[in-house]
C-alpha positions as CSV (number, residue, x, y, z in Angstrom):
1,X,-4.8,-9.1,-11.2
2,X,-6.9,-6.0,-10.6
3,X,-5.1,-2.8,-9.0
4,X,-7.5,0.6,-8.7
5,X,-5.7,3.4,-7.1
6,X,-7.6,7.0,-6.1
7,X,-6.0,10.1,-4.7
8,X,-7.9,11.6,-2.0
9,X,-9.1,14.7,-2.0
10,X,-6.2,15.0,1.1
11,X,-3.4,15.1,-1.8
12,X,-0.9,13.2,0.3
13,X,-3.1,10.1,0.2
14,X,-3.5,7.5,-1.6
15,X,-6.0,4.9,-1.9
16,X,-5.0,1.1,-3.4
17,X,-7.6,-1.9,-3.8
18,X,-5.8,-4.9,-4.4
19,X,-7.0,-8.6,-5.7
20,X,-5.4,-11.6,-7.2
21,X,-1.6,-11.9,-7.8
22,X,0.7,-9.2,-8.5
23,X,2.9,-9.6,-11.5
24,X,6.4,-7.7,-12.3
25,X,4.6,-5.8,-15.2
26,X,1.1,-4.9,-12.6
27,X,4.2,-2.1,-10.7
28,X,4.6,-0.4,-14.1
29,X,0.9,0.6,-14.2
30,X,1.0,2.3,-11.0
31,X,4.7,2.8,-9.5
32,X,5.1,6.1,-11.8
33,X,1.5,7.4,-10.8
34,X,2.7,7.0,-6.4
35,X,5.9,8.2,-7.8
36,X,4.3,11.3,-9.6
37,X,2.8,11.8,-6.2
38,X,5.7,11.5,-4.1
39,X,7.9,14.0,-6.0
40,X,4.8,16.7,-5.6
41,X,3.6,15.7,-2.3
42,X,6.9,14.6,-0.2
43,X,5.7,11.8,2.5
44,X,2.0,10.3,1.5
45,X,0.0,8.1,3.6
46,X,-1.5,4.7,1.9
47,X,-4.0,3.1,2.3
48,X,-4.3,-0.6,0.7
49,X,-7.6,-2.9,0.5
50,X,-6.8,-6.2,-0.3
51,X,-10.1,-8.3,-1.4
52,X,-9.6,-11.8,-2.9
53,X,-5.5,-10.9,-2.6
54,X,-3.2,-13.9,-3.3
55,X,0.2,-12.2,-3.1
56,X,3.1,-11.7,-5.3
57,X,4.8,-14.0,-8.1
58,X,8.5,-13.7,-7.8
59,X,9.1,-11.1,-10.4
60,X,6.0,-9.2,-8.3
61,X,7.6,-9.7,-5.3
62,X,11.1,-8.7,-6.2
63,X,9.9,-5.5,-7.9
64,X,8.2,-4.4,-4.3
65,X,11.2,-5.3,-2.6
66,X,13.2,-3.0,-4.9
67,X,10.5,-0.3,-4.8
68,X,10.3,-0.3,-0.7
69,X,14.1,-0.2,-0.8
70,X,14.1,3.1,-3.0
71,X,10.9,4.7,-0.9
72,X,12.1,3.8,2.6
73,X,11.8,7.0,4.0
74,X,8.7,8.1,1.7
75,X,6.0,6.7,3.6
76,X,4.6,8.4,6.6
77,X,1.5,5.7,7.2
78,X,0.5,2.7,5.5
79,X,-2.9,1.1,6.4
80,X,-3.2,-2.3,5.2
81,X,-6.7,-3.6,4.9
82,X,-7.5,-7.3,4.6
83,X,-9.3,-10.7,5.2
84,X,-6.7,-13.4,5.0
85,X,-4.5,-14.1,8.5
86,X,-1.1,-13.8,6.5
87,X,-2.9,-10.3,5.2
88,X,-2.1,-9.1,8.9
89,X,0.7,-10.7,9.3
90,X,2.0,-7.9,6.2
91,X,1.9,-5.3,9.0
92,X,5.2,-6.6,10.8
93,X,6.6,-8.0,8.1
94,X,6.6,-4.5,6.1
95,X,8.0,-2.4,9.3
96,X,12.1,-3.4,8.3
97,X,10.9,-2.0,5.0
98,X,9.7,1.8,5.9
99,X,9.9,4.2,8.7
100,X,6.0,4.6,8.1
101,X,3.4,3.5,10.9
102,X,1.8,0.1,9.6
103,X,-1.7,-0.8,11.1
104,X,-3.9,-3.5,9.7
105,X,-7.7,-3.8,9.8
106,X,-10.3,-5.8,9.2
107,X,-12.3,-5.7,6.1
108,X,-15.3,-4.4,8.4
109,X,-13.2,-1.6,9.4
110,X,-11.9,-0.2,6.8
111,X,-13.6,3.2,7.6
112,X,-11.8,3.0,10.7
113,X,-8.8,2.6,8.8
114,X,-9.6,5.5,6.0
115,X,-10.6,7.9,9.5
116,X,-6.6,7.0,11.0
117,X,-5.0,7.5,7.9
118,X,-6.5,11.2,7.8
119,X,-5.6,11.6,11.0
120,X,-2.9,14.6,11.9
């Protein structure tokens, strides 16, 4: 599992490239770092590459879960960027989770999807 994540130079964003499968222990590399962010920042704006992604294992998944549950309202977009059909299929899935806006691109256009997560 590889997970980068960038702060923008807008301070309420945050970049995340994803591949491989996330483990339970992969969220305590990076969960204090977005939380860090949140409590200076209020609502942030992600966006989320996924590049040779395969998903969660269940102490992965469960972890997110728990983490969307306690950041429901933190979110203000969330721009998922990936190649696989169940990739874009994330965007619905994730909308019960957050009040954020949820688009999904294409790997081709993820400068489209860096420009609408900028966006006022």
């Amino acid at each position: 599992m590889t997970i980068t994540m960038e702060q923008k130079a807008v301070e309420n964003v945050i970049e995340i490239h994803l591949s491989g499968k996330i483990h339970r222990g992969d969220y305590e590399k990076y969960v204090p770092e977005i939380e860090r962010i949140l409590d200076q920042q209020g609502k942030i704006r992600v966006l989320v590459v996924m590049e040779d992604f395969h998903g969660w294992d269940t102490g992965g998944l469960w972890r997110d879960i728990k983490f969307d549950a306690k950041h429901y309202k933190d979110f203000e977009r969330i721009a998922l960027v990936g190649e696989k059909s169940w990739e874009k299929g994330m965007a619905t899935i994730c909308k019960p989770f957050t009040t954020a806006d949820i688009r999904y691109f294409s790997p081709n256009d993820v400068e489209e999807a860096r420009r609408w997560i900028l966006q006022p």
